[in-house]
N, C-alpha and C positions, 0 to 999 in steps of 0.2 A: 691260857690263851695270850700268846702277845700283841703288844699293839699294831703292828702290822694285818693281822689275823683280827681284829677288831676294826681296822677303819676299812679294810675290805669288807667286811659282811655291812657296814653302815653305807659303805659306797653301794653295795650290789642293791641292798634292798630300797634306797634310794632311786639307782635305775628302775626299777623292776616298778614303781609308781609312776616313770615319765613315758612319755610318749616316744616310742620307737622310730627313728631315722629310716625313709624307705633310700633304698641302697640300690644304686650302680654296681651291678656285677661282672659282666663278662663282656666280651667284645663288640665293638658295633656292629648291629644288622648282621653280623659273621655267621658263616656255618661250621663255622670249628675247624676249618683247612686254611683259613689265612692266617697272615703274621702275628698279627695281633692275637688271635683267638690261641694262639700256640702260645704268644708269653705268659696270657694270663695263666694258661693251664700250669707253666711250668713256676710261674709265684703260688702256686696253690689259691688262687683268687675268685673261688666261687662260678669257675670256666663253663659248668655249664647251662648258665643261664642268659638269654639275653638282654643287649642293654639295649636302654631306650635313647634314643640319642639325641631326643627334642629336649633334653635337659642340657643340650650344649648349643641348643639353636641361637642363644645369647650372643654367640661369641660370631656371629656370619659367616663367612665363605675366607676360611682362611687355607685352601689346598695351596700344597705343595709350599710352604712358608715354614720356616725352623726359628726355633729358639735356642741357643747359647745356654748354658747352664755352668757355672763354676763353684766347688764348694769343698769341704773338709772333707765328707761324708764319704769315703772308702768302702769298698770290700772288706767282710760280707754283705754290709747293707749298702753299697751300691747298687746288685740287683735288685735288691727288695725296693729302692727307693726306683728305679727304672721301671719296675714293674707299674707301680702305683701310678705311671703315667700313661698307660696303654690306651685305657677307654677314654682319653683326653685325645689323643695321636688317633686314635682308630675314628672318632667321631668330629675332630674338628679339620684332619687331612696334617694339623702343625708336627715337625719332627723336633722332639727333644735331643739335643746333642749335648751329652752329659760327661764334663768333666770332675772327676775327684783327683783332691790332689794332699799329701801330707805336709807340704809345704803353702799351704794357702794363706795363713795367714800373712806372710811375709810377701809372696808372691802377688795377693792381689795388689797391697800398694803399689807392686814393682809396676805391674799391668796398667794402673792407671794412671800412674805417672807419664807410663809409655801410651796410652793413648790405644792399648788395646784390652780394653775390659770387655768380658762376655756381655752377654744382654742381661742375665740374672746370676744374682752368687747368694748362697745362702751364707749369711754372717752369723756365726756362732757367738760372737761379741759384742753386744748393743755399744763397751769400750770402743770396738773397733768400728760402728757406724757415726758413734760422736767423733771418731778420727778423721775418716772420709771427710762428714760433712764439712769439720773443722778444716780441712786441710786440702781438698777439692771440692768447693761448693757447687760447681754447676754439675757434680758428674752422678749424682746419684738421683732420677727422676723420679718425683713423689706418684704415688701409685695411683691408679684412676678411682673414681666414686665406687665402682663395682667392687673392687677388692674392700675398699675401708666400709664398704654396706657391710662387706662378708665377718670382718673383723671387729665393728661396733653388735652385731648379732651372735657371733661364736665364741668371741673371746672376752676376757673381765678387763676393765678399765686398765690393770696392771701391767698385765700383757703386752696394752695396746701404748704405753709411755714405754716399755723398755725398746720400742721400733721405733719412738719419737727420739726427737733431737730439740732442746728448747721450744716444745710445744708445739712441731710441725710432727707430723706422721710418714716415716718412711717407710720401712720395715714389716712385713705384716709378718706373727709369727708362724712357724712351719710344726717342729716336731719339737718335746721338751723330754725332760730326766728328771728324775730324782737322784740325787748324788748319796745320802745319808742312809749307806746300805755297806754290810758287812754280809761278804761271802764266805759262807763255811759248807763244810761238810758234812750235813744231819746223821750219818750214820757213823762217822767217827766220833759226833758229840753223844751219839746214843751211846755206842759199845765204850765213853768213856766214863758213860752218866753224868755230862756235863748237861746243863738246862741253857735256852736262848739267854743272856744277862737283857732284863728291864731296866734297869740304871746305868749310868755313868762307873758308878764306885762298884757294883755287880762285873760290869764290862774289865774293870781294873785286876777284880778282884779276881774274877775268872782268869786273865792273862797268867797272873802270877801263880796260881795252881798248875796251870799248862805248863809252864818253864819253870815251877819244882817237883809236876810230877812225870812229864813227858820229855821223848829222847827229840823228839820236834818241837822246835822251836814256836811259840805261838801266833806269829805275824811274820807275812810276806810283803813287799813293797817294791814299786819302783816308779819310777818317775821319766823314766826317757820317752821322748818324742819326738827327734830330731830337731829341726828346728824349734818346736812348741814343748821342750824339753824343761820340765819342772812342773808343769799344770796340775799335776795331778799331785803334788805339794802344796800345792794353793788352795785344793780340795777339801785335805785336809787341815789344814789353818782355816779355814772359812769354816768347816763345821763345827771347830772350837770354839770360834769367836762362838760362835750363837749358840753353846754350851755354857761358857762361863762367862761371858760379858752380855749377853742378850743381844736381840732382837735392835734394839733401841742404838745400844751402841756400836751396832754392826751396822747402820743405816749411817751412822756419823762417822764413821771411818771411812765408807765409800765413797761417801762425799766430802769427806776431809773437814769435816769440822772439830775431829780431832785429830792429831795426826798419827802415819802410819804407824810411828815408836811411841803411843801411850803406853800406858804402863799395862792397862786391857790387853793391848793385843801383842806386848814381849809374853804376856801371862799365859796366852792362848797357844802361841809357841811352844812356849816351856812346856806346856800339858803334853802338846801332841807330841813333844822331845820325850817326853816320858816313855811312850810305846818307840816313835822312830828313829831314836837315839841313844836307847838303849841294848847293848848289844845281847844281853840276857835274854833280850824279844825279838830280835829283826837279826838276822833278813833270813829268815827259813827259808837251807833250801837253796840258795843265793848269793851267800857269801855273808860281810860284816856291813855296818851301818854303809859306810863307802859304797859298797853295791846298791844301794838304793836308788842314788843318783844313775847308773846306768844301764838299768835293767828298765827295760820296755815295758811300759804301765799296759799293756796289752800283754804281754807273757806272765806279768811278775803275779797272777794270782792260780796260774796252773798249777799249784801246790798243793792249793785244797784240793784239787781232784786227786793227786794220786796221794796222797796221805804226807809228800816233804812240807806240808802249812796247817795249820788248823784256820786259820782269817786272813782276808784280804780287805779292808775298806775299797771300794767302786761303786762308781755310779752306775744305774739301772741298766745300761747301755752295753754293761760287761755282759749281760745275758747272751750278747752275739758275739763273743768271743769263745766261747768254751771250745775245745774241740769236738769235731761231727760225730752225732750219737751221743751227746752227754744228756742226761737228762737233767733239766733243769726244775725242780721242784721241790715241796718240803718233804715228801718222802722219798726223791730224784738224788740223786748224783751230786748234786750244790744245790745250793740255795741261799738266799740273804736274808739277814734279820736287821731291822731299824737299828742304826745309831743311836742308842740309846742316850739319855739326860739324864741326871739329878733332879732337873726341874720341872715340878708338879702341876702347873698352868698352864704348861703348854707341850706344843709337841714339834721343837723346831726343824725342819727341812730344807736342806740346802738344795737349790735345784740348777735347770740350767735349760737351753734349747737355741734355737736357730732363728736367723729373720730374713725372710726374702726382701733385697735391695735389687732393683730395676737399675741399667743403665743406659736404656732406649724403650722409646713410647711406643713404637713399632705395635699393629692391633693385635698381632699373636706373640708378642711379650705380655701388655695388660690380660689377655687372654689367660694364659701362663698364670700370672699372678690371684688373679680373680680365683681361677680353678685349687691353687695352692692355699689360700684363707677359705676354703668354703668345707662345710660338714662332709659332702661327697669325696672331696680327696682324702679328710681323715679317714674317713671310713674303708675305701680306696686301701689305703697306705696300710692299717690294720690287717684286711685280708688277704693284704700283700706280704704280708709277714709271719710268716704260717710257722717259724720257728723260734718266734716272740723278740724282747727286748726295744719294742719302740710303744710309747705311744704319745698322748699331743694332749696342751692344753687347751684346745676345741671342746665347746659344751656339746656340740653338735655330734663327737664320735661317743659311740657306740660303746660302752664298754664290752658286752658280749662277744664284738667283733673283735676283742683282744685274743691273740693266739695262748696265753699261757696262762696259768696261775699267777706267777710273778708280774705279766704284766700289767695283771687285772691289781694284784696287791700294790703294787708301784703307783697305780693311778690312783686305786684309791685313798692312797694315804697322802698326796698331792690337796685330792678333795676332801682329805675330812677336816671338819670343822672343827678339832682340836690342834689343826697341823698351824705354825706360823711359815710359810714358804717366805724365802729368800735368793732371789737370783743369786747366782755364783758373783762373789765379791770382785776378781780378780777382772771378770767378761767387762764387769760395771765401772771400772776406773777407767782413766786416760789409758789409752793402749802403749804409751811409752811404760806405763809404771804394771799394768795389769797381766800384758803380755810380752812385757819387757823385763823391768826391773824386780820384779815379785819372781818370775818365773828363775829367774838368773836368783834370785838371793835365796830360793829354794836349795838350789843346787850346792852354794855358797855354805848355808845352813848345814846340811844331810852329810856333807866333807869335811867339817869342825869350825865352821862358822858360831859365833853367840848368836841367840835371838835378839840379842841388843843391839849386836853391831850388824846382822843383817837388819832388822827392821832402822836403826838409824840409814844405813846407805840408802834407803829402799825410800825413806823420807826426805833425801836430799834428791832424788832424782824427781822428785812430784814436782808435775811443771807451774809455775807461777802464773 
């Protein structure tokens, strides 16, 4: 049994002692012929029950008032995340007008500069809400008592500082990932009688068997994302650090009480150059180490499906990439197995997620926000996702109401108590160097960069 497969049955039968969330299901007061009662059906969201809609009477008489929404979050889970707002639109009268956009990060500063920011943007970057506040302080408005009830009640004290800024609360969180998941193929590793690797040196050792006994190459990779082009580089440095330098020293790197080019994290480099700079292993499928850098971190792991990859590293999130009809499970089509460790203490997790930033008080903005921190929207957002790959660090969702295996394993290995979770390092620095100079020395790296002389550059642009 691997560890995945163990802190899921520890997560499940944990639920299976707590008390059950009663759930908002289908459209308001609707008889199944209006707007609303038709998206729920087509999110697969429990359409044919009705919902009760004194669980929104909080919010008053907000007809015919819209809210603004700007965010990362793209197709396919733009529907799914439109859906999850039905019985909010169908019981409060508010219209959600929802933008996604691939260029957001860059764009929303453009916006606020200019003085046309939406009413709510989900920030993917708690880096990027210390940038904001840093750098336009009046423009992001701290969210009402209702939402920080919902967030001091659904979420762990953690959570609720990565939405802070110097001890003020802005941010309340949305949706989260697990990043420390390796995509393969279970039936390629059957008919090859390879076994999941439990270790670090197992995970190594496996690779090398792959690329001396097979005509495919072991690992696939890529890192392109237009403007946010390298992240998914950063991904993987971050799940090293907290492989071979710990927990401890991954906490003093983000905060720069050591700096970017210790000798830990050139070290951490160098590992992951072992697999992504090695042309004996990369880029299945793809081309040479070079194609790394340009191959779309959303294409680069269709390999394991059709047999050009045996592994992809991705976070939880990749579940909604596959193409339609794939099944995603451990006797499915793909599947992921934990990033494995050397190390016997713990079980480190790199993770990541979103944070709603208000920028008007407007009553069906707080409305909006309120509804986005509360147990019902997780739960919402779950049944709204009937082809899996999302879920939240809300105590409040349900894990039952998770669409998959995987996304029930993903959470529960989030919650087990052998896991040490870690925000994604890169979200957590200054947004000059996190989404800036990391991301760019990624690329620098992957093209015949040193890990010395990318992480020295990468430590001269840390702002003073």
């Amino acid at each position: 049994m691997n560890r995945t497969t163990t802190a899921r049955r520890r997560r499940l039968a944990a639920v299976a002692t707590g008390a059950s969330l009663a759930l908002v299901l289908a459209a308001c007061g609707g008889d199944g012929d209006d707007g609303g009662g038709d998206d729920m059906e087509e999110g697969g969201a429990g359409a044919a029950e009705d919902i009760d809609c004194a669980a929104y009477d909080e919010f008053g008489d907000l007809e015919g008032t819209s809210v603004s929404v700007y965010t990362s979050i793209v197709e396919p889970e733009q529907t799914q995340q439109e859906n999850s707002y039905d019985a909010f639109e169908e019981c409060t009268g508010v219209t959600v007008d929802y933008e996604g956009s691939r260029e957001f990060e860059a764009q929303l500063l453009v916006r606020i500069q200019a003085g046309n920011t939406p009413d709510i943007a989900y920030l993917p970057q708690p880096g990027l809400l210390n940038t904001i506040v840093s750098d336009f302080p009046d423009a992001i408005v701290e969210p009402p008592e209702a939402t920080v009830a919902n967030v001091d009640e659904f979420f762990s004290e953690e959570w609720k500082e990565y939405g802070s800024v110097d001890g003020t609360f802005y941010a309340a969180p949305l949706g989260a990932n697990a990043k420390s998941f390796v995509w393969y193929n279970p039936a390629m590793f059957a008919d090859a009688g390879y076994e999941v690797p439990e270790t670090w040196t197992e995970l190594m050792e496996l690779t090398e068997t792959i690329a001396s006994e097979q005509e495919v190459l072991p690992w696939c990779a890529g890192v392109e994302s237009g403007d946010a082009t390298g992240w998914a580089g950063t991904d993987w440095i971050e799940d090293v650090v907290l492989r071979t330098a710990g927990p401890e020293v991954y906490d003093q790197w983000i905060s720069h009480e050591i700096p970017f080019n210790d000798p830990q994290i050139v070290e951490a480099f160098d590992t992951a150059g072992e697999i992504l700079k090695n042309p004996e292993y990369v880029n299945a499928g793809l081309g040479g180490v070079d194609s790394i850098a340009t191959t779309a971190w959303d294409q680069a792991g269709v390999g394991v499906l059709d047999g050009s990859c045996w592994m992809y590293r991705m976070a939880s999130f990749y579940a909604t990439q596959w193409p339609e009809g794939t099944e995603v499970g451990s006797e499915g089509d793909v599947y992921a197995f934990y990033l494995p460790t050397d190390q016997t203490d713990m079980q480190p997790v790199l993770g990541g997620g979103e944070f709603v930033a208000a920028f008007d008080d407007r009553p069906e903005v707080q409305a909006f926000q309120t509804y986005l921190a509360s147990a019902d929207w997780a739960n919402q957002k779950a049944i709204a996702t009937p082809e899996g790959g999302w879920f939240s660090a809300n105590n409040g969702l349900d894990v039952n109401n998770l669409a998959s295996e995987f996304d029930r394993d993903a959470a529960a290995l989030v919650a087990d108590e052998e896991t040490v979770f870690r925000f994604d390092a890169s979200d957590l620095m200054p947004g000059e160097v996190g989404a800036g100079t990391f991301w760019n020395g990624i690329v620098d790296w992957l093209t015949g960069a040193s890990s010395q002389e990318v992480t020295d550059q990468i430590e001269s642009s840390w702002p003073m």
